[in-house]
N, C-alpha and C positions, 0 to 999 in steps of 0.2 A: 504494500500500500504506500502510497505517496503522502507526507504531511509539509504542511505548513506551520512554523511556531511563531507567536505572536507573545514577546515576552513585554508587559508593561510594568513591572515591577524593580525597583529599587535594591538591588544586593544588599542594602544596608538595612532596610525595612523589614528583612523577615527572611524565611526559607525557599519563599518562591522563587525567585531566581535560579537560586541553585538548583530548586525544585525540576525546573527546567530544564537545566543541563544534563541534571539525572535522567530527565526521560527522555530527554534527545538522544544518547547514549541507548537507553536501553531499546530504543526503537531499531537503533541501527542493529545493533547486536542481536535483534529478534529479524533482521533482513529487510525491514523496511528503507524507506528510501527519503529523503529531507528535502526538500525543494529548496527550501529557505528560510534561516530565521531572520524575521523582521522585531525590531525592538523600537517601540517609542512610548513617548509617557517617561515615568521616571527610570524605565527598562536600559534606557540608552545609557544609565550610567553601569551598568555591565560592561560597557568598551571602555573605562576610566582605565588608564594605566598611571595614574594619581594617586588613586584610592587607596590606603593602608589598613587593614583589617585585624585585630587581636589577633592575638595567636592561636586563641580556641577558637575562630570562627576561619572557616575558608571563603577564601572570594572565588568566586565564579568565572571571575576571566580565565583562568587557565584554564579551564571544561570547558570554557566554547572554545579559546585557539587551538587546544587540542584535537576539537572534533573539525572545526576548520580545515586542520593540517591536516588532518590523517583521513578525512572522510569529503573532502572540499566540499563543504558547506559553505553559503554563501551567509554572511552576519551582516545585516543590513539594519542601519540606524534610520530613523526619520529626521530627516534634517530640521525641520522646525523645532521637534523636542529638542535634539543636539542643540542647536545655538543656545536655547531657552537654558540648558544644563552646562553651556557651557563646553561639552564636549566636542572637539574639534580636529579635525585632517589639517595635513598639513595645509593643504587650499584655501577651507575655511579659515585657518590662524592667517592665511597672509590676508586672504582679502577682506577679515575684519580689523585687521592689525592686532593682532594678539601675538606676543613673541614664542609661543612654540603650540603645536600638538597637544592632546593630551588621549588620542586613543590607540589601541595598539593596530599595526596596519592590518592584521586578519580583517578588523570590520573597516565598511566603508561606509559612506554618508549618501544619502538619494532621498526620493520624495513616496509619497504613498503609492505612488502606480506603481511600487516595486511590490507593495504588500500586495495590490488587485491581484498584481500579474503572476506571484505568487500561489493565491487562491485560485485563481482560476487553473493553474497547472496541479493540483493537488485533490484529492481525495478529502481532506480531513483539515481542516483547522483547529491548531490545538493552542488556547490561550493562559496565558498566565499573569495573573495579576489584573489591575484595573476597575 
């Protein structure tokens, strides 16, 4: 089966996020297949390579570059939430003048016709958070 993930949630907020990368994972490892995860809302700060987390809690980003790399999943931010958060490509830092980056290059920045075009290629949308 084909899915779509649609992560709105906050890695700092709670379990969902992670929640997500778990299923992402286990999806794959059960042969299904990822079209794409889309993140906006407070989800986009999952691409934060800023963010510093206790020691007892794990951050999420390493679960989705990992699943990125090893399974090319496509991690797609919505650029509106991005600037609103703050999280930026290098493109976005120069053309608002911010002096650097701050997400890690697995994900990229685009517009909602990524999440349509997403959905429409898939079987299942599966959401988190929001």
């Amino acid at each position: 089966m084909n899915y779509a993930l649609l992560v709105m949630s906050s890695p700092a907020s709670g379990a969902c996020a992670g929640t997500a990368a778990r299923f992402a994972r286990a999806l794959l490892d059960a042969g299904h297949h990822i079209q794409r995860v889309f993140f906006m809302d407070e989800g986009v700060n999952c691409a934060s390579t800023l963010a510093v987390f206790p020691q007892d809690e794990s951050a999420p980003l390493q679960a989705w570059v990992e699943l990125a790399e090893q399974h090319r999943i496509e991690l797609v931010l919505c650029v509106t939430s991005a600037l609103r958060y703050g999280i930026l490509d290098d493109g976005e830092a120069r053309r608002h003048e911010r002096p650097a980056a701050s997400i890690h290059p697995s994900f990229t920045i685009s517009g909602l016709g990524q999440l349509v075009d997403a959905v429409a290629g898939s079987d299942r949308l599966v959401t988190f958070g929001g």
